[in-house]
VOSETI-180556 format. One line per field, with one value per atom (N, C-alpha, C, O): residue number from 1; chain; atom name; y, x, z. Coordinates in Angstrom, 2 decimals. Example, Ala and Ser with C-alpha at 12.3 -4.5 7.8 and 13.67 -1.06 7.14 Angstrom:
<nodes>
num 1,1,1,1,2,2,2,2
chaine A,A,A,A,A,A,A,A
atome N,CA,C,O,N,CA,C,O
y -5.69,-4.50,-3.30,-3.32,-2.25,-1.06,0.03,1.14
x 13.19,12.30,13.20,14.24,12.85,13.67,12.90,13.41
z 7.80,7.80,7.80,8.46,7.08,7.14,7.87,8.04
</nodes>
This chain:
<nodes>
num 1,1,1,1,2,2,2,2,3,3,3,3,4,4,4,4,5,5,5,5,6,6,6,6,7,7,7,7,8,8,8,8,9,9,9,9,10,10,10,10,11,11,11,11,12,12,12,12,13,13,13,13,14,14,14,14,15,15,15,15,16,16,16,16,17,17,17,17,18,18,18,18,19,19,19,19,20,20,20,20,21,21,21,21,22,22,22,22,23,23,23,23,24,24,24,24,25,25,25,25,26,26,26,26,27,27,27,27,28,28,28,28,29,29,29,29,30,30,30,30,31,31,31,31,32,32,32,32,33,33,33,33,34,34,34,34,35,35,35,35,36,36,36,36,37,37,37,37,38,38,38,38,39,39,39,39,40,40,40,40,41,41,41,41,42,42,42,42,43,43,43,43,44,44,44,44,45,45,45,45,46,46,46,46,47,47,47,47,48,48,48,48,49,49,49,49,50,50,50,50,51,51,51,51,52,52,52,52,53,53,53,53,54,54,54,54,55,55,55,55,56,56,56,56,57,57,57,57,58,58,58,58,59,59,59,59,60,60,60,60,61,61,61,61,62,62,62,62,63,63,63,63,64,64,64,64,65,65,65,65,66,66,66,66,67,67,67,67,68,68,68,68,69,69,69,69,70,70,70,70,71,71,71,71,72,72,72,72,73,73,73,73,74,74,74,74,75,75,75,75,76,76,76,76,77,77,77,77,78,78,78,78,79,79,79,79,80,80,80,80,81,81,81,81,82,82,82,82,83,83,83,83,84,84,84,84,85,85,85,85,86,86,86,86,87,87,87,87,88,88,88,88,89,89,89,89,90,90,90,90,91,91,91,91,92,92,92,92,93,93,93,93,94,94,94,94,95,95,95,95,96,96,96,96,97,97,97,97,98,98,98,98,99,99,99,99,100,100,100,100,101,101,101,101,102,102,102,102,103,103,103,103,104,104,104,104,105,105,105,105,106,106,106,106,107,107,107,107,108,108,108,108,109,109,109,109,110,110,110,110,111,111,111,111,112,112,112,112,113,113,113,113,114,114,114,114,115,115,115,115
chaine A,A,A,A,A,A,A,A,A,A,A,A,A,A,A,A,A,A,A,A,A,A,A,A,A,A,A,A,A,A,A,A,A,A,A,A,A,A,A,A,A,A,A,A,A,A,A,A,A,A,A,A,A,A,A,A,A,A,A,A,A,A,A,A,A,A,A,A,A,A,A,A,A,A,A,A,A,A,A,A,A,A,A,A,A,A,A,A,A,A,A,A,A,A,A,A,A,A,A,A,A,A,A,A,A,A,A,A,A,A,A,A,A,A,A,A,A,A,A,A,A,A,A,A,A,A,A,A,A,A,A,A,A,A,A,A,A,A,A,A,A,A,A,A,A,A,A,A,A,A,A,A,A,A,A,A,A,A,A,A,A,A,A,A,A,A,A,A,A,A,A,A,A,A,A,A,A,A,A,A,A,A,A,A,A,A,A,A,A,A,A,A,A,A,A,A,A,A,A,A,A,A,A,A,A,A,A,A,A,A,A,A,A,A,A,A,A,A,A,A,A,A,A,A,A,A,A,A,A,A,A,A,A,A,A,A,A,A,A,A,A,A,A,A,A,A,A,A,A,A,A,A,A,A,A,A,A,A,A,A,A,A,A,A,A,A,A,A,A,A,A,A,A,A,A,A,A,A,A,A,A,A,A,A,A,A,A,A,A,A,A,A,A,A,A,A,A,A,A,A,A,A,A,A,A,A,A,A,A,A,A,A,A,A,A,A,A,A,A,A,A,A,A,A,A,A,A,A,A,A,A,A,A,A,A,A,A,A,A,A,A,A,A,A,A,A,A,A,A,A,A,A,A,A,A,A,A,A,A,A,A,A,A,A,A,A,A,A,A,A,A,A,A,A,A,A,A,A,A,A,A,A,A,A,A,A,A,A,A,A,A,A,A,A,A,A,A,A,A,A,A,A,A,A,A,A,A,A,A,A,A,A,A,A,A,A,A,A,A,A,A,A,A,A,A,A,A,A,A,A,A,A,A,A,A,A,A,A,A,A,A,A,A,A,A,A,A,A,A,A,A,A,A,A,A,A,A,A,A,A
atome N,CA,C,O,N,CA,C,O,N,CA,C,O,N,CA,C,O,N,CA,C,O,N,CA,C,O,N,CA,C,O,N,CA,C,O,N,CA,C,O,N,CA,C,O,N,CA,C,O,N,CA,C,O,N,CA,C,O,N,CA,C,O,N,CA,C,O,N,CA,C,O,N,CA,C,O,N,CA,C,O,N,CA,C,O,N,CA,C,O,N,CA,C,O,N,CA,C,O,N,CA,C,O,N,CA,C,O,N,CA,C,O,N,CA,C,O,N,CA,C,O,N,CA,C,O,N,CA,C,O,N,CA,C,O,N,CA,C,O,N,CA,C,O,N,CA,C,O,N,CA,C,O,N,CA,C,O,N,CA,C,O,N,CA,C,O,N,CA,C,O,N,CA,C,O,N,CA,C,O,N,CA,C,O,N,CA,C,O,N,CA,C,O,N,CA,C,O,N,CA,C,O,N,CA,C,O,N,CA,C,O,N,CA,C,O,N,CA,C,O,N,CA,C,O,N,CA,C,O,N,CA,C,O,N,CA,C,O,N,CA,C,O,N,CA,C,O,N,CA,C,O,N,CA,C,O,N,CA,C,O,N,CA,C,O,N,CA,C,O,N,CA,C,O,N,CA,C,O,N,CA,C,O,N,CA,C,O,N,CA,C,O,N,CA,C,O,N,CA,C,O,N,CA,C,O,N,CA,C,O,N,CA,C,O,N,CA,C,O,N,CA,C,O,N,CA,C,O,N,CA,C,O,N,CA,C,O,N,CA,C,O,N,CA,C,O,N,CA,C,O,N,CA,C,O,N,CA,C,O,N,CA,C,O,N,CA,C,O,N,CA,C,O,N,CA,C,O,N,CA,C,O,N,CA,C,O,N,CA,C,O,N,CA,C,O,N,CA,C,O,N,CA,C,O,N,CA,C,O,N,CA,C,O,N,CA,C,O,N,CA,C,O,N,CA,C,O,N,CA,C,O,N,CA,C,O,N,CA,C,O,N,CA,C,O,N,CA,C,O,N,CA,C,O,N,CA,C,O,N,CA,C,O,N,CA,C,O,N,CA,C,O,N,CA,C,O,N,CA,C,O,N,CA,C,O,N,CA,C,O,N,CA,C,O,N,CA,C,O,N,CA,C,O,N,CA,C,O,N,CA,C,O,N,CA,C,O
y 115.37,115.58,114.38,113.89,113.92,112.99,113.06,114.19,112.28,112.41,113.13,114.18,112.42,113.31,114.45,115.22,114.84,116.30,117.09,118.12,116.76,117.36,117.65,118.48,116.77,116.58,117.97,118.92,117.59,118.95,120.37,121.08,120.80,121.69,122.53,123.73,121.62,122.13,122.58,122.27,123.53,124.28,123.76,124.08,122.98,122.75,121.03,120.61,120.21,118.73,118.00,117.66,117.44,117.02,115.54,114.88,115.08,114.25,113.92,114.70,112.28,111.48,111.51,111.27,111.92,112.04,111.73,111.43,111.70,110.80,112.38,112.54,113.11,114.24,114.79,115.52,114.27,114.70,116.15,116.56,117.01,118.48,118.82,118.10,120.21,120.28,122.20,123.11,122.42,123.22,124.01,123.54,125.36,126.35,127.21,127.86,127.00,127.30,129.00,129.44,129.54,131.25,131.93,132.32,132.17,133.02,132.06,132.09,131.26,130.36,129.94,129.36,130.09,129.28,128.07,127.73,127.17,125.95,124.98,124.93,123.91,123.45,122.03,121.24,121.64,120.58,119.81,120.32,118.47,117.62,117.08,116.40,117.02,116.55,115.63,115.10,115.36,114.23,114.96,114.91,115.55,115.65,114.67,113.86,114.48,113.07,113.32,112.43,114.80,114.54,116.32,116.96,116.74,118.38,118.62,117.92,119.88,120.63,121.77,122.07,122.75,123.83,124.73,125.69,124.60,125.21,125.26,126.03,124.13,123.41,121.90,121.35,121.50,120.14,120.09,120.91,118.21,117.46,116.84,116.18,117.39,116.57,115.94,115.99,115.44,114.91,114.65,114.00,115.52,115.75,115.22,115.05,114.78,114.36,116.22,116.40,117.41,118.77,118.59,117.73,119.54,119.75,121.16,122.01,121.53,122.37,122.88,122.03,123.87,124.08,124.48,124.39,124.97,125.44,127.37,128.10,127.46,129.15,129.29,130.46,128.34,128.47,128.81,128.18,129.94,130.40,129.02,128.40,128.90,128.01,128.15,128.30,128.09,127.93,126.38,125.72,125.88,124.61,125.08,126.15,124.09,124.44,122.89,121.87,123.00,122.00,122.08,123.05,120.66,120.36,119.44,118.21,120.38,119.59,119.29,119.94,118.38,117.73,118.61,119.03,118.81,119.85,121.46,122.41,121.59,123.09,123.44,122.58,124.58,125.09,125.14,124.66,125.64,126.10,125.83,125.79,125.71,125.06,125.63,126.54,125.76,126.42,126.57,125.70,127.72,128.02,128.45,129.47,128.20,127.93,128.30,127.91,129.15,129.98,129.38,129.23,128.80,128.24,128.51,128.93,128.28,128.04,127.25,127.08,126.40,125.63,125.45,125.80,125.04,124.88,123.71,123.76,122.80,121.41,120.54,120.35,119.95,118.99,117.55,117.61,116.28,115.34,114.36,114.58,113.00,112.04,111.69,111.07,112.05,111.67,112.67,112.35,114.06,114.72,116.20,116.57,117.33,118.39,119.22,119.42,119.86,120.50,121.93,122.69,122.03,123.43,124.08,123.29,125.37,126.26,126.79,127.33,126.88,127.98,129.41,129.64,130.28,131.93,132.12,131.35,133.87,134.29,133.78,133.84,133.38,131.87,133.35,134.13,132.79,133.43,132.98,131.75,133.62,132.55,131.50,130.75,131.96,131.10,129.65,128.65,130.23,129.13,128.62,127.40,129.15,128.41,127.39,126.35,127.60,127.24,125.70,124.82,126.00,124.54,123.68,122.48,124.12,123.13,122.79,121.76,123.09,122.01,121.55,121.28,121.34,120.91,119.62,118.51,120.25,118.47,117.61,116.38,118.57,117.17,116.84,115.64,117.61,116.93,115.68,114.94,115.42,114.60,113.50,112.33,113.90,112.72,111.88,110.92,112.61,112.29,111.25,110.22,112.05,110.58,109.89,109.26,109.60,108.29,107.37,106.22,107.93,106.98,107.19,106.47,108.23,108.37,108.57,109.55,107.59,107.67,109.67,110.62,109.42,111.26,110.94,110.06,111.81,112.06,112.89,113.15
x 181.11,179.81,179.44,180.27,178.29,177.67,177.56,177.27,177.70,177.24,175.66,175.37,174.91,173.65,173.60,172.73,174.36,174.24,174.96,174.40,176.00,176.67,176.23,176.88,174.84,174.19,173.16,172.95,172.62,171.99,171.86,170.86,173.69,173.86,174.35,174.62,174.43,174.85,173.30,172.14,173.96,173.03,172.77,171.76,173.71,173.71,173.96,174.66,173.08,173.49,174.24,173.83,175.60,176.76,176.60,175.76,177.11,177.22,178.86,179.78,178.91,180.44,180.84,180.16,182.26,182.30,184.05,184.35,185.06,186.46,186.36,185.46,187.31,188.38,189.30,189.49,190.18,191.53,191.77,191.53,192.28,192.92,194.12,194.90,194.13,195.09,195.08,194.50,195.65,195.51,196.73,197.84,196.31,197.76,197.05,196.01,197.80,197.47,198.14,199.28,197.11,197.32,198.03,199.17,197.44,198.68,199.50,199.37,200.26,200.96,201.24,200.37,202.09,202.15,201.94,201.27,202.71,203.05,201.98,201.52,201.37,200.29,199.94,199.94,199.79,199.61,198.71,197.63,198.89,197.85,196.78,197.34,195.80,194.51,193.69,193.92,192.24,191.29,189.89,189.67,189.21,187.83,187.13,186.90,186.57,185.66,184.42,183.60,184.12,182.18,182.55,183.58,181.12,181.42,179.47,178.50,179.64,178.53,177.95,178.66,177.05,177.37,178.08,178.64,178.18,178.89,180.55,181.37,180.43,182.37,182.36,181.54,183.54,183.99,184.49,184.65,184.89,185.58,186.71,186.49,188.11,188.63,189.84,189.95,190.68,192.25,193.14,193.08,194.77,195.82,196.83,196.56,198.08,199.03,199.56,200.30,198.87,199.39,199.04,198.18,199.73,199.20,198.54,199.31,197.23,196.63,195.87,196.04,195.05,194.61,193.34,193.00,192.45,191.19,191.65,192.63,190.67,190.76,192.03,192.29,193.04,193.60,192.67,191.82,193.31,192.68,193.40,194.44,192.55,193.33,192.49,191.27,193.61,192.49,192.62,193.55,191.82,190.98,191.18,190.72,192.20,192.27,191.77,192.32,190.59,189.68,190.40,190.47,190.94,191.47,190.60,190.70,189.46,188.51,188.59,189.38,187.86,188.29,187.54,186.39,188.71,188.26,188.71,188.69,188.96,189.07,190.63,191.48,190.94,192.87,193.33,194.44,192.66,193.20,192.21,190.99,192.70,192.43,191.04,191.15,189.85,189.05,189.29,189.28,189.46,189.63,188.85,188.23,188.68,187.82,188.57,189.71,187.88,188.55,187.78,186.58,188.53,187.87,188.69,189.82,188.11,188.59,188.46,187.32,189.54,189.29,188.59,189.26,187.46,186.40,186.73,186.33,187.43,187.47,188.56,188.73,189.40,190.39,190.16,190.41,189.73,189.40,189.77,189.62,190.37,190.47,190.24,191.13,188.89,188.18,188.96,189.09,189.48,189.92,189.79,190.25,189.55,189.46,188.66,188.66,187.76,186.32,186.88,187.66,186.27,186.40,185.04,184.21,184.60,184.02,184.28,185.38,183.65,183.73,183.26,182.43,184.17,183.94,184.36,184.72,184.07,183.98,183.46,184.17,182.46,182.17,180.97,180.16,181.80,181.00,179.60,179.49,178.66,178.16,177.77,176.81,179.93,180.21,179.95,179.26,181.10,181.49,180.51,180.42,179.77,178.34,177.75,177.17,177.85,176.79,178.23,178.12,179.16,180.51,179.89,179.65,179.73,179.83,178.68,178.73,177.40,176.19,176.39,175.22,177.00,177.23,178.08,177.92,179.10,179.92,178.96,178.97,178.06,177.26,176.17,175.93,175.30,174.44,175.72,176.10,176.15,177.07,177.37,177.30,177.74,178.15,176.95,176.84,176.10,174.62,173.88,173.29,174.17,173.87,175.03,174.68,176.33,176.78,176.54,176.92,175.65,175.26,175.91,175.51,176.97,177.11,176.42,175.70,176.67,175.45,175.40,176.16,174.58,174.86,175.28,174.84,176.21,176.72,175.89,176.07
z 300.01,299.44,298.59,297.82,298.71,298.04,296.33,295.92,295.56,294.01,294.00,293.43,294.66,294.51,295.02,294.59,295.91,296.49,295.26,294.92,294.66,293.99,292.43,291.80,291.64,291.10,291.25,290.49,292.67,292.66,292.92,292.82,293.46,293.18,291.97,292.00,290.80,289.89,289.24,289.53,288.16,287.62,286.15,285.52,285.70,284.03,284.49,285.40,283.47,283.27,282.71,281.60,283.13,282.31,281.81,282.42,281.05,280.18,280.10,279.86,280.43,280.25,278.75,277.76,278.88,277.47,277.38,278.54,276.70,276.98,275.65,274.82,275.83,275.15,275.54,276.51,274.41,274.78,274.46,273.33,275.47,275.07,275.75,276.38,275.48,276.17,277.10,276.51,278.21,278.83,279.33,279.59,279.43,279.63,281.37,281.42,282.34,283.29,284.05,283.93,284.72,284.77,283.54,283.77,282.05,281.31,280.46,279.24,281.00,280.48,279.28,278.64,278.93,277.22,276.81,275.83,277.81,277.64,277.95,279.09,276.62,276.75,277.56,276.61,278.14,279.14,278.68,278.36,278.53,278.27,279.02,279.88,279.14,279.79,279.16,278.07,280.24,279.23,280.26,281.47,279.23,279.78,280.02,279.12,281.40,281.44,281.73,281.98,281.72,281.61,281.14,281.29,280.50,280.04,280.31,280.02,280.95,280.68,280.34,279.38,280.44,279.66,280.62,280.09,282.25,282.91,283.40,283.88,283.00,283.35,282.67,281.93,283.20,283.01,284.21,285.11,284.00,285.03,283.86,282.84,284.52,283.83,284.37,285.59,283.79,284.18,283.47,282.43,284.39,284.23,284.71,285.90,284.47,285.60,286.30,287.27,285.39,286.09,287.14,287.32,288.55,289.71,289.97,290.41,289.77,290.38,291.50,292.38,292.00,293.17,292.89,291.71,293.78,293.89,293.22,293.35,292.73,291.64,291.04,290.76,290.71,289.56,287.86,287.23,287.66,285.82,284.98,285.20,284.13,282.95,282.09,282.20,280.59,279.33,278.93,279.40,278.17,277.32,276.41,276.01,275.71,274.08,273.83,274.24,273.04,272.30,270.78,270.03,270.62,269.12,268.63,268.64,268.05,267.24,265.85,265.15,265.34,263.91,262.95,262.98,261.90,260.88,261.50,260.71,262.37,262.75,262.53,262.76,262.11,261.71,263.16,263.39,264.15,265.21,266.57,266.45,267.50,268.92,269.14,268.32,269.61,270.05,271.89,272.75,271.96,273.43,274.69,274.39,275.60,276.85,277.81,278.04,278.47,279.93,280.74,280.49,282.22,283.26,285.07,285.29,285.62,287.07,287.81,288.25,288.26,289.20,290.23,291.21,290.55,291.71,292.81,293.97,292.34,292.90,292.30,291.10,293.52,292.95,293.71,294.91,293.23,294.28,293.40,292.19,293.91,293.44,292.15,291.55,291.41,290.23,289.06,287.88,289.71,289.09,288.75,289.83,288.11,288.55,287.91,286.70,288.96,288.41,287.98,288.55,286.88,286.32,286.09,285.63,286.29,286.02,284.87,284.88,283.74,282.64,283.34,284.22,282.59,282.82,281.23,280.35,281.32,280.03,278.61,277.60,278.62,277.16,276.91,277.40,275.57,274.59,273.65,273.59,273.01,272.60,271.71,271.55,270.70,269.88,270.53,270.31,271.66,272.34,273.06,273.00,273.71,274.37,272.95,273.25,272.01,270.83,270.20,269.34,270.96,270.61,272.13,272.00,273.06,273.96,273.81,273.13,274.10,273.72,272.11,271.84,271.14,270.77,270.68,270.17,271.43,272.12,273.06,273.17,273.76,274.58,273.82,273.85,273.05,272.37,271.53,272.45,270.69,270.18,271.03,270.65,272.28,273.65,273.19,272.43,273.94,273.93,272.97,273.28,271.23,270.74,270.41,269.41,270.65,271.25,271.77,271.55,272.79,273.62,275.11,276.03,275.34,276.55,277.87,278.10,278.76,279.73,280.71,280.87,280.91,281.60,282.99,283.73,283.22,285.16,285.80,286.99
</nodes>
């Protein structure tokens, strides 16, 4: 699939953005390191040296500055390709809806260009 095709099947507009977290896959305890490379209000794209598959569950623990404890994000794997691995958010609340446009407005005025 083309970048522009893939552009316009999405439903929410992502924004490049470099964050480091870390992720626990189906249940799992054990936290795995990752790097988000674009976030939107529906998923991310990100990358791991983990090996996952298409509808693997995983949570996103976001270690943001100033916070005691991880902020957490439930997602599913949609896509694994070269660039790295598309996640779907499920279950977001609308704390958590009201953290992630917050991280992309922020991208945003950085200056990060949008994907």
């Amino acid at each position: 699939m083309s970048r522009n095709a893939a552009r316009e099947r999405r439903k929410h507009e992502r924004v490049e953005t470099v964050m480091a977290v870390h992720i626990r896959v189906d249940g799992q305890t054990h936290r795995h390191p990752a790097q988000i490379v674009n976030i939107g209000a529906g998923g991310v794209l990100m990358k791991t040296s983990l090996k996952m598959e298409a509808n693997e569950s995983l949570a996103i623990d976001l270690d943001l500055e100033g916070e005691r404890e991880p902020i957490c994000v439930y997602g599913t794997v949609v896509r694994a390709d070269p660039r790295g691995y598309g996640v779907s958010f499920v279950r977001i609340t609308p704390i958590t809806a009201d953290l992630i446009a917050y991280l992309i407005r922020k991208s945003q005025r950085e200056g990060v260009p949008q994907s």
